[in-house]
C-alpha positions, 0 to 999 in steps of 0.5 A, spaced: 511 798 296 515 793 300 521 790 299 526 786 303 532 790 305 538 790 308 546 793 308 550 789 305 556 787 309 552 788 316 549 782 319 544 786 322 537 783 321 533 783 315 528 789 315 521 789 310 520 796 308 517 800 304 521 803 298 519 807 293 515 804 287 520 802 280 519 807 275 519 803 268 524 806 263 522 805 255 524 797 254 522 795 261 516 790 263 513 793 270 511 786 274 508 784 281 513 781 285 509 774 286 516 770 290 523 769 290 526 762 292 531 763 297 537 760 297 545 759 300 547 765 297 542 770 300 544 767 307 550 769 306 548 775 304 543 776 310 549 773 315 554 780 312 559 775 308 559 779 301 553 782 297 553 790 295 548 795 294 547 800 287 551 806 287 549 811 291 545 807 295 545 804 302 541 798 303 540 793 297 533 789 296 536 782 296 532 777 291 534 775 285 530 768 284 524 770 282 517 771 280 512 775 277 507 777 272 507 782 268 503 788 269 505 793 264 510 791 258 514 797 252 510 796 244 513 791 240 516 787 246 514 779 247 511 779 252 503 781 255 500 784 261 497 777 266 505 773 262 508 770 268 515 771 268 522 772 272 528 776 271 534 774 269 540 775 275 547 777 271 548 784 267 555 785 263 559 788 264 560 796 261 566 795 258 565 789 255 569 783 255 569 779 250 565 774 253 559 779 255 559 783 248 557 776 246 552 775 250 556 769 255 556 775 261 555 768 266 563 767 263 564 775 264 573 775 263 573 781 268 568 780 273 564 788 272 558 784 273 552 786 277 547 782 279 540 782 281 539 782 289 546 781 290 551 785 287 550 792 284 543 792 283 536 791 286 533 784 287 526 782 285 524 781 293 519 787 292 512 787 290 513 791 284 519 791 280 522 792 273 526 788 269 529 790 261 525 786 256 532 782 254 533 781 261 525 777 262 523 770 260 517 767 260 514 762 264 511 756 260 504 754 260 503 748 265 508 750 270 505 756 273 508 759 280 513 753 279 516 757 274 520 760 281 525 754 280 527 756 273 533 760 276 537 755 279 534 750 273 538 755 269 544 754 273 544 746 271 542 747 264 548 751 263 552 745 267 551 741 263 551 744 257 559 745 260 559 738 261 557 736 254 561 742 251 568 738 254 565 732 252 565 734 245 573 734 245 573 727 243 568 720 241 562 722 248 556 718 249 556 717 257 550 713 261 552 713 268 552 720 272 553 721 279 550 727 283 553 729 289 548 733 293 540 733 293 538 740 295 535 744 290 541 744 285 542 736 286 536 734 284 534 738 278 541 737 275 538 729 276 532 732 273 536 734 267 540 727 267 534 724 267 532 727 261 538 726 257 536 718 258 541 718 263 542 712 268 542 717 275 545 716 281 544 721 288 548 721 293 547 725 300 547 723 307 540 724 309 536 716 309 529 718 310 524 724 308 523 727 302 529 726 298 530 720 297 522 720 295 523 725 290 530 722 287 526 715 287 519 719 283 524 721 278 527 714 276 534 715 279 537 711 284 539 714 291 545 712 295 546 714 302 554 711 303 561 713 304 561 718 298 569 715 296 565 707 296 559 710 292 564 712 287 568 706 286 562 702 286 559 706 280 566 708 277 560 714 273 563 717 267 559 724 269 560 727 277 555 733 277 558 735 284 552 740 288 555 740 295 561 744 296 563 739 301 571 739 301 572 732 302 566 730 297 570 735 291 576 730 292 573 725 293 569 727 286 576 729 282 579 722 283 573 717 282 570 718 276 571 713 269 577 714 264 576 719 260 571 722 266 568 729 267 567 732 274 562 738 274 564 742 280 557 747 282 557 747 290 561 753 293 566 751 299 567 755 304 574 758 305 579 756 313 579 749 313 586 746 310 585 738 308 592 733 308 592 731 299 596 726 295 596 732 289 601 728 286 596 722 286 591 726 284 595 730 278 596 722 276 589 721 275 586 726 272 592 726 266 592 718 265 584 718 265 584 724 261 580 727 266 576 734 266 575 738 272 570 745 271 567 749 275 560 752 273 556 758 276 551 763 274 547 762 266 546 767 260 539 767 258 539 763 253 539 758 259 534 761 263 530 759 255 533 751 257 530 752 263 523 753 262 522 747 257 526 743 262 521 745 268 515 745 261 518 738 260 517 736 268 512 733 272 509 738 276 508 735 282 515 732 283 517 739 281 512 741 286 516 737 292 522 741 291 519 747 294 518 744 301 515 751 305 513 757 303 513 763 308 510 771 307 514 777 306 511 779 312 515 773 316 522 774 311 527 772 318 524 765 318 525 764 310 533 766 311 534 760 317 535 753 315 530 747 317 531 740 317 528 737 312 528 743 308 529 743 299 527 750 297 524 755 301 520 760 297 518 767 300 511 769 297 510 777 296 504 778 295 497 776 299 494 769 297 500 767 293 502 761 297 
């Protein structure tokens, strides 16, 4: 079969290969890779940031947004040849923790983990590829190929069950959110907003073009402004912040209402030092009872949530996120990022698109 390799840590080109077909053990499924959707991550895996191979292997096959259909599944399991399904990213650690002898492996305490086409374990940008029955979730009916958005829609799901599990400690009943960031994360955490019967807000610097239209289909309001006069403006009780960007993260832990929350789910990136009042903001989060959390990964119990948050969604707007397809056989031109683009997904096998 081919896959998409590379050497991590090495910023050489990506290269399609052939590799030898996965051998199925006695709990898994056999699936036909169908497509994965690329993301910040497998950038930063392509340009030789981080990423690591399994033991005893030099390459990794990177993917771990994924999508396939089953073509072989163990007796008694739940699922069927012809079932849509993905692949979920995290496995435990083996000694476990607590957090992962529970199922909580996205809150692993000694980070042992590995993760599929990232950290320690192949990825599913492969024609075929296996994955342990515990380990797979269905695609609802109705959602069909979309069902490749599930995996960063397990990511906002588990994002907002965090925000709601810090609300909890006291009286909770939130109307305004304020998304900073309308990429693939932004978007669906206001898809999630939206269907808690939340009033949305989306910020991101872009004016025109397919954004502001997909946060408008939804029912949110989209703002293009100074992110510190956006906040001030609304004073949101929630803050789902989807950028990474340093001075926007400031900006977003200092402007929500009392007693407000910040969710924290874009990665910035390390070297650029910025002037802080910390005493001011120390002032603020203590006197408002605020909360900053970060969020990152999902269990499976998330991956569950998704599916019926994408089951629950119009397909067509789910369908404007994916903003171009591109085959296996061009992967380079799926790791570079374009104008304009949301979600690039690269289809694996022919006629897939």
């Amino acid at each position: 079969m081919r896959a998409l390799t590379l050497v991590p840590g090495d910023a050489r080109p990506l290269d399609v290969r052939d590799v030898p077909d996965p051998e199925p053990g006695p709990g898994d499924l056999l699936v036909e890779g169908l497509a994965v959707g690329i993301c910040g991550t497998d950038r930063e895996i392509a340009a030789g940031e981080h990423g690591s191979a399994p033991d005893g292997d030099e390459r990794l096959i990177l993917g771990h947004e994924s999508l396939g259909r089953v073509r072989s599944a163990p007796d008694g399991s739940d699922f069927a040849t012809g079932d849509l399904v993905v692949g979920v990213v995290r496995r435990p650690d083996p000694v476990p923790c607590g957090a992962c002898a529970r199922g909580h492996f996205d809150m692993c305490r000694n980070g042992l983990y590995t993760e599929r086409g990232i950290a320690g374990r192949h990825g599913y940008a492969s024609e075929l590829w296996t994955v342990e029955a515990d380990y797979a979730v269905h695609v609802p009916d109705g959602v069909g190929r979309l069902g490749v958005l599930m995996e960063p829609t397990s990511v906002v799901v588990k994002a907002w069950e965090q925000i709601f599990a810090v609300g909890a400690r006291s009286w909770f009943d939130p109307e305004r959110v304020l998304v900073t960031g309308a990429g693939p994360i932004g978007l669906l955490a206001a898809l999630v907003g939206v269907q808690r019967g939340l009033d949305v807000h989306v910020l991101d610097r872009v004016e025109d073009g397919p954004k502001p239209d997909l946060v408008r289909r939804l029912g949110a309001t989209y703002h293009s402004g100074p992110a510190k006069d956006v906040m001030v403006d609304l004073d949101p009780e929630i803050i789902v912040e989807a950028t990474g960007s340093r001075d926007v993260v400031l900006d977003a832990m200092s402007r929500t209402s009392h007693y407000g929350i910040t969710c924290l789910t874009g990665v910035s990136g390390a070297g650029r030092r910025l002037r802080v009042d910390t005493g001011a903001l120390n002032r603020d989060i203590v006197l408002e009872n605020d909360v900053v959390v970060g969020s990152v990964n999902a269990n499976v119990d998330h991956y569950t949530g998704a599916a019926r948050v994408l089951a629950a969604a119009d397909p067509e707007w789910l369908a404007g996120l994916v903003t171009r397809h591109v085959h296996l056989d061009d992967a380079h031109d799926a790791l570079v990022s374009r104008p304009g683009d949301i979600k690039v997904v690269l289809d694996l096998a022919p006629g897939s698109t």
